[in-house]
C-alpha positions in Angstrom: 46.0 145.5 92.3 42.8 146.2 90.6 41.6 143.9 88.1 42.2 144.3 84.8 38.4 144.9 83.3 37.6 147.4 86.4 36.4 150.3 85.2 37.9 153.6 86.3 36.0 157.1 85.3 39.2 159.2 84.1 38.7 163.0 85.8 41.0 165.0 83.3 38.7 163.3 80.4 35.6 162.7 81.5 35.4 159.3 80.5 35.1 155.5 81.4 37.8 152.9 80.6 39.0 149.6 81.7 42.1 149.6 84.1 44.9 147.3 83.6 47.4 146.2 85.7 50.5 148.4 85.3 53.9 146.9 83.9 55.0 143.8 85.6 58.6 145.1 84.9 59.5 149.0 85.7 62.8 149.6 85.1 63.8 145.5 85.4 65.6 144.9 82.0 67.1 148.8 81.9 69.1 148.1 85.1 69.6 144.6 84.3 73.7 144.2 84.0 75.1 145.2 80.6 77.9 143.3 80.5 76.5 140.1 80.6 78.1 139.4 77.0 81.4 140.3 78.2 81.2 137.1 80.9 80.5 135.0 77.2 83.3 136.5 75.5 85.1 133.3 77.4 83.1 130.6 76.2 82.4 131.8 72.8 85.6 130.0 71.7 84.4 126.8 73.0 80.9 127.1 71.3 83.1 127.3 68.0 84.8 124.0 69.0 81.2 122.1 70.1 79.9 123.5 67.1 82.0 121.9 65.0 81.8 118.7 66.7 78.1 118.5 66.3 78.4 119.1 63.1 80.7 116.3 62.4 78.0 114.0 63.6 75.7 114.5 61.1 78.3 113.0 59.0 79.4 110.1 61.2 76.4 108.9 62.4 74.9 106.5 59.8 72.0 104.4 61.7 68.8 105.7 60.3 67.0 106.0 64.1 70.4 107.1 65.4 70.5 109.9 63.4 66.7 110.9 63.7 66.8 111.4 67.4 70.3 113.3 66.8 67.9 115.6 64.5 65.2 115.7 67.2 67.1 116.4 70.2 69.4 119.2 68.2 65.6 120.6 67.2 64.1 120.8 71.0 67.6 122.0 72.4 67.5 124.6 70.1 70.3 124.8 68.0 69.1 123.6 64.5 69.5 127.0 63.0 72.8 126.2 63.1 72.6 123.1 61.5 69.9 123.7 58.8 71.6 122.0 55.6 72.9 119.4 57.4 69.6 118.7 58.7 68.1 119.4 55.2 70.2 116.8 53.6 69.9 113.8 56.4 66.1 114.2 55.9 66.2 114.0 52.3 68.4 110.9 52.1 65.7 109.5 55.1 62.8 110.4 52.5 64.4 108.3 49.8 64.6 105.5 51.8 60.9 105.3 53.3 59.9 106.0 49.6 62.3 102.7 48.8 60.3 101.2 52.0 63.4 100.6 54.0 61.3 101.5 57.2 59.1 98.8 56.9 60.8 97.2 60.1 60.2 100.4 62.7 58.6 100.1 65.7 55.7 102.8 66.7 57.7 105.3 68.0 60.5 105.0 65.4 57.8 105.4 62.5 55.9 108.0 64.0 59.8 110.1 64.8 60.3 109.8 61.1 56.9 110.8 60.4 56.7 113.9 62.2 60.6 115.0 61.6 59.4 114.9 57.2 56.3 116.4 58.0 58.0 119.3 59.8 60.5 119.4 56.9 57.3 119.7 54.8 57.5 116.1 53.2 54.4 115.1 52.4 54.7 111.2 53.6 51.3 109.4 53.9 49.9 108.8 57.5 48.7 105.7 55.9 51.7 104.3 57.9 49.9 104.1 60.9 47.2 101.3 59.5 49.7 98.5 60.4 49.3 99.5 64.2 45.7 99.2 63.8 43.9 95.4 64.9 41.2 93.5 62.2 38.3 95.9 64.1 40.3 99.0 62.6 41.2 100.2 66.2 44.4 101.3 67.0 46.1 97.6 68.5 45.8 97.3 72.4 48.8 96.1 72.9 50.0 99.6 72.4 48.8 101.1 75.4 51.9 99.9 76.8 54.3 101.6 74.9 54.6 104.7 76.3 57.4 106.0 74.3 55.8 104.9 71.4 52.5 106.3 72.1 53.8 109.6 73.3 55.7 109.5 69.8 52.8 109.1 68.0 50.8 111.8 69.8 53.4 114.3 69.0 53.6 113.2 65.3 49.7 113.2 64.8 49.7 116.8 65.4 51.3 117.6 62.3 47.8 116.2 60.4 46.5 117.7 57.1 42.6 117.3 56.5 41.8 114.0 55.6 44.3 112.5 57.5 41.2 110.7 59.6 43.6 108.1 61.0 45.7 110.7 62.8 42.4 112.1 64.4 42.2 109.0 66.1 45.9 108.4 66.8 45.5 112.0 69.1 42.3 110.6 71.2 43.9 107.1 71.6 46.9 108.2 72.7 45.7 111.1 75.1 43.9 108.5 76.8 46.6 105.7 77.3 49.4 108.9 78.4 46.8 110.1 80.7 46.4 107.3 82.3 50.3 106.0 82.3 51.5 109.3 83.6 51.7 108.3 87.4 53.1 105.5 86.9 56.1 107.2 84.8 59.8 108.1 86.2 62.2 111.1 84.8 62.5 112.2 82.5 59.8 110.7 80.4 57.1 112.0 83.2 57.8 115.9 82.2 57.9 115.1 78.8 54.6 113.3 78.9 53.2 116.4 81.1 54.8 119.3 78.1 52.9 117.1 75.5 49.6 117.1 77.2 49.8 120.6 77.7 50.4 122.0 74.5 52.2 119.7 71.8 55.5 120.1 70.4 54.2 121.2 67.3 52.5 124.3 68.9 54.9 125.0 71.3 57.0 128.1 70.9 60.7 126.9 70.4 62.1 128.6 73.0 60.0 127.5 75.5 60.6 124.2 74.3 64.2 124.9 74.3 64.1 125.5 78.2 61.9 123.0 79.4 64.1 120.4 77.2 67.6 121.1 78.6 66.8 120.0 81.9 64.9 117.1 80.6 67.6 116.0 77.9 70.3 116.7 81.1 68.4 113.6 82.8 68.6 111.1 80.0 71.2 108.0 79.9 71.4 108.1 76.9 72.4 112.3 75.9 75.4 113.0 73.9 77.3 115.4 76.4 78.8 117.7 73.7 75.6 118.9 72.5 74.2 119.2 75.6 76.8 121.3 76.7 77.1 123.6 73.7 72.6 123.7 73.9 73.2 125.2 77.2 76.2 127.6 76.3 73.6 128.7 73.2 71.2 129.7 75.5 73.2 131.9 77.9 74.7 133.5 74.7 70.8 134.3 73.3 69.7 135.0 76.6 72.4 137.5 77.3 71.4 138.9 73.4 67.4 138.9 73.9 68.6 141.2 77.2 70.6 143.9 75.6 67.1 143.7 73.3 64.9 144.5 76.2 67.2 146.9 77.9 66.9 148.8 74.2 63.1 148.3 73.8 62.4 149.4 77.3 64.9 152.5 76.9 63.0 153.7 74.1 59.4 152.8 75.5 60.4 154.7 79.0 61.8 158.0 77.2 58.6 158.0 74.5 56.4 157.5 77.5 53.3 156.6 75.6 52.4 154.7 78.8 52.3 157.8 81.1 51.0 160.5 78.6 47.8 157.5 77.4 47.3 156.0 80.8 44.4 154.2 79.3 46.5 151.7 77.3 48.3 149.0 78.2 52.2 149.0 79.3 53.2 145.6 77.7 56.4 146.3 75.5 57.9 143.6 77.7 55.2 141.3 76.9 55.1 142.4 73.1 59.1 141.4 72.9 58.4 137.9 73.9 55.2 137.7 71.5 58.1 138.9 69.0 60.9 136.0 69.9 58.1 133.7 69.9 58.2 134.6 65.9 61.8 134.7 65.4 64.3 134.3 68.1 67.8 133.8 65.9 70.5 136.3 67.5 70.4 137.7 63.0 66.8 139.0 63.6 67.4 141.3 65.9 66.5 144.2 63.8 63.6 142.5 63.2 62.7 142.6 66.4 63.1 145.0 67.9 61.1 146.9 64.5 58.3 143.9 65.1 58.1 145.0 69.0 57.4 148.6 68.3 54.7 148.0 66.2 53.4 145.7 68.4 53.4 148.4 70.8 51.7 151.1 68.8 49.3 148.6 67.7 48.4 148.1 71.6 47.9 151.8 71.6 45.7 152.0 69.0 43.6 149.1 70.0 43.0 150.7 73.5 42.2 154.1 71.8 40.0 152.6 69.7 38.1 149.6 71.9 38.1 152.0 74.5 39.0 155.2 75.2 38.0 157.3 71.6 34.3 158.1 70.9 33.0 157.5 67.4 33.4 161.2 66.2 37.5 161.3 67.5 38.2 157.7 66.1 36.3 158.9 62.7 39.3 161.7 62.2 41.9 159.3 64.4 41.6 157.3 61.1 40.9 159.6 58.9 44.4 161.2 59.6 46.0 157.7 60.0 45.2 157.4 56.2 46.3 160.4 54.8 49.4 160.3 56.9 50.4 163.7 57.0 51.5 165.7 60.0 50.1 168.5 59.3 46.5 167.0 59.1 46.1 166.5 62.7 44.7 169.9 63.8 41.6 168.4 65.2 42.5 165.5 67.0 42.3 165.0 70.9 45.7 165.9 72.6 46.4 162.4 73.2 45.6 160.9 69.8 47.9 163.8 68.7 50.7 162.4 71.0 50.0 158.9 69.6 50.0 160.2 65.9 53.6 162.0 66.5 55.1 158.9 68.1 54.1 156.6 65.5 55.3 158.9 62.7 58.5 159.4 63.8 59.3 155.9 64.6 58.0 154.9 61.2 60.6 157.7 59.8 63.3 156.3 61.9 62.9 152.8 60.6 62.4 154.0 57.5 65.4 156.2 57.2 67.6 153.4 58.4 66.3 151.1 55.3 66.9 153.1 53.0 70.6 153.1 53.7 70.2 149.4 52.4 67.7 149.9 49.6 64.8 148.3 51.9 62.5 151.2 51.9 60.2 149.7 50.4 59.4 147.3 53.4 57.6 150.4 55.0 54.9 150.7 52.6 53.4 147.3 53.9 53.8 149.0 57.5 52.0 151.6 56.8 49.1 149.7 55.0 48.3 147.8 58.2 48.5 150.1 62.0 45.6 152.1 58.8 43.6 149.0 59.6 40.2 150.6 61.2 39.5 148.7 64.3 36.1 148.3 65.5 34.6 147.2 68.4 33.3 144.2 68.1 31.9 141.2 70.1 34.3 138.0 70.9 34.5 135.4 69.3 32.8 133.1 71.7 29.9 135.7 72.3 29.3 135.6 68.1 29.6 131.5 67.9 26.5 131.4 70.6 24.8 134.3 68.8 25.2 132.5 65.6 24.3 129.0 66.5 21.9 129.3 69.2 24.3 127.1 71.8 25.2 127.5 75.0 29.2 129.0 76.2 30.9 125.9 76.8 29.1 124.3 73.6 30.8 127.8 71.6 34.1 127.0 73.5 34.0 123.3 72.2 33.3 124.4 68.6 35.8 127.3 68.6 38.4 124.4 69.6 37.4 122.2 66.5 37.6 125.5 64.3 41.5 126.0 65.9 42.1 122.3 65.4 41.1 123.0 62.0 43.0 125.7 60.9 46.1 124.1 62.2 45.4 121.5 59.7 45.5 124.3 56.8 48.6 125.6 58.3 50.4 122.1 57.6 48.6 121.7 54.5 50.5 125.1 53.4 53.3 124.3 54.9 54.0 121.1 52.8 56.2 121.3 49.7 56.0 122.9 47.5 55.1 125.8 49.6 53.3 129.0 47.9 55.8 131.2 49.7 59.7 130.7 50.4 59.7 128.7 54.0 61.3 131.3 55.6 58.2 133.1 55.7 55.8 130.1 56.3 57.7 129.8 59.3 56.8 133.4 60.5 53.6 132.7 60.2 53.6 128.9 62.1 55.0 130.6 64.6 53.1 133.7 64.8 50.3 131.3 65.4 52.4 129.5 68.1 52.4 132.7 69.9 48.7 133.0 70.3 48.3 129.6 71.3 50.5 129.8 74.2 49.4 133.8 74.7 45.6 132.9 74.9 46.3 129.5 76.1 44.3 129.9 79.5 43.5 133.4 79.5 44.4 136.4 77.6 48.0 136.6 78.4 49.2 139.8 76.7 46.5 141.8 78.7 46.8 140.3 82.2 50.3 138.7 81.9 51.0 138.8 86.0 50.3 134.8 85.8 51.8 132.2 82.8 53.2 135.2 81.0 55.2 136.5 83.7 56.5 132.9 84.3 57.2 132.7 80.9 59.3 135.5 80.6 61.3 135.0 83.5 62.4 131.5 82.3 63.4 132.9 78.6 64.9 135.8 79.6 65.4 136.3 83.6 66.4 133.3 85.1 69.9 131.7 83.8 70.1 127.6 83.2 73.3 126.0 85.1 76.1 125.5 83.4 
């Protein structure tokens, strides 16, 4: 396999471009068996009655910490869109009470649960909390280091920092220190727990990841409640077998379009863009959304390549010329494959936008249509621009990039705190969009060369079943 920034000269054009690696995938997901919803048909009557018994425990369970780590371990086995007003209305009675200062008494980890489940909820409690685990130097108290579970509580809380919150800052480097160095001397489950939150924290992870790397750890602990175990694990065979029929659509469509074979400049990575798109919203009523999201991802692959690439300045001067005025008819002096590009994207916009209209949501494909007119450029990366600017060296830009990242992930919480400026439904598009690049660019860029985590990736979410 050649490697993906090889250049190839192309002989039917006359030109230069990079070569990628060609779909992982082929024809994977289209000959994947269809009927894998049929075998659930079974067990969807028992994921009615566990349902309803998980539900009834939000009710009976009345201990404050009993019912946080119900919340948390319903959130990482991900299930909680099931249970989002019951959630919404334990948390709420849990705010009252640390505003009353009931929680006065909690340990570390206890504190820093509660912390981090309000913060997530968007409650803006003070970090201020933390001070009494501090010692008369204003160090975080050594006596911690060996409370692992409350340290590794307290890492995964400070993550959820707003600027300002200094002491949280210093809660992450203290902690990373004392977790690194417990972490051979740790047993199951906590080990792979420790090892998840090293990696990336919760609060960045993408939720389904999460949600398979949990079920195996939750499986291990004493103290799980077996019903919601079991109805986590019957959830994720039912949106498995849904995120499937997805792909086997998505890849239909990509393979008969066959931008891939008529452009063989660009990259074939609708796979890859449906997983960027679960990684936004995964819920089996988003579908739609989806599978729209995933087609524009894919068009906007296109038009990257064309444009980083494969057009010269003249071509990508009408390319967006003709973008703008979208009109079919305007196209007369395009390349052959821009033209094949240009037809694609048109009538997929029509499509969606004929089937919106049905249900007076037309007007969703203006928006749509102001973006994929986005001129690209080409345009150094970011780490070549910070040494440009600043005179330093490419690790000293990859440190500073890191503080800029850690930075705007503190505006993200900031906006994400109540009252929001937008309805949370759509703050949460956008926490988790950024999710997605973090685990996407995590070690390399993962969309373009996705034969190493990517690939893993995929194959846990939406290959490989969990055991019953």
């Amino acid at each position: 396999m050649d490697s993906p920034t090889t250049q190839r000269p192309n002989k039917e054009f006359g030109r230069a471009w990079v070569k990628y690696h060609p779909s992982i995938w082929g024809d994977h997901f289209i000959a994947a068996s269809p009927d894998s919803m049929q075998r659930l048909d079974a067990q969807k009557g028992r994921g009615e009655e566990l349902k309803v018994v998980v539900r009834s425990m939000f009710s009976t369970v009345n201990d404050p910490l009993l019912k946080m780590n119900l919340i948390d371990a319903v959130q990482r086995l991900g299930v909680a869109y099931h249970f989002e007003i019951d959630i919404d209305k334990a948390l709420r009675q849990i705010h009252d009470d640390h505003i009353n200062g009931t929680d006065d008494g909690f340990d570390l980890q206890t504190l820093a649960l509660q912390f981090r489940l309000l913060r997530q909820q968007g409650y803006n409690v003070s970090s201020s909390v933390f001070t009494k685990f501090k010692d008369d130097e204003g160090n975080f108290s050594a006596i911690l280091s060996s409370d692992t579970r409350g340290l590794l509580s307290l890492y995964e809380a400070a993550f959820l920092g707003i600027h300002g919150d200094d002491i949280l800052d210093e809660a992450i480097s203290f902690t990373t220190v004392h977790l690194k160095s417990a972490l051979p001397h740790l047993s199951a489950p906590l080990t792979k727990l420790v090892e998840l939150a090293l990696e990336i924290p919760l609060h960045r992870r993408l939720e389904r990841l999460q949600t398979r790397s949990y079920i195996s750890i939750y499986e291990e602990d004493e103290e799980r409640n077996d019903v919601l175990l079991e109805f986590a694990k019957l959830e994720f065979h039912r949106l498995q077998s849904l995120h499937q029929r997805d792909l086997r659509d998505i890849s239909l469509w990509w393979k008969e379009m066959d931008l891939a074979g008529k452009l063989p400049f660009t990259r074939d990575r609708v796979v890859e863009a449906y997983f960027w798109t679960t990684g936004v919203y995964f819920e089996p009523h988003y579908s739609r959304a989806r599978m729209i999201m995933t087609k524009m991802i894919a068009f906007a692959t296109v038009m990257d390549d064309t444009y980083d690439i494969y057009g010269t300045l003249e071509e990508l001067e009408l390319l967006t010329a003709t973008i703008e005025r979208w009109d079919r008819g305007d196209m007369d002096q395009l390349p052959d494959c821009m033209k094949v590009f240009f037809i694609a994207l048109l009538d997929e916009i029509d499509a969606i936008e004929d089937e919106l209209t049905g249900e007076g949501k037309s007007y969703r494909i203006y928006y749509l249509k102001e973006a994929l007119e986005q001129k690209r450029q080409h345009v150094a990366s970011a780490v070549e621009c910070c040494m440009k600017e600043h005179g330093i060296s490419y690790q000293e830009s990859i440190q500073k990039l890191r503080e800029e990242v850690a930075s705007g992930w503190k505006d993200i919480n900031k906006e994400c705190l109540k009252p929001t400026p937008v309805p949370t439904a759509v703050m949460n598009v956008i926490l988790n969009f950024t999710r997605v690049l973090e685990i996407i660019y995590q070690h390399r860029d993962g969309y373009t060369d996705s034969s190493f985590e990517t690939k893993e990736r995929i194959i846990l979410l939406f290959v490989d079943p969990i055991p019953l």
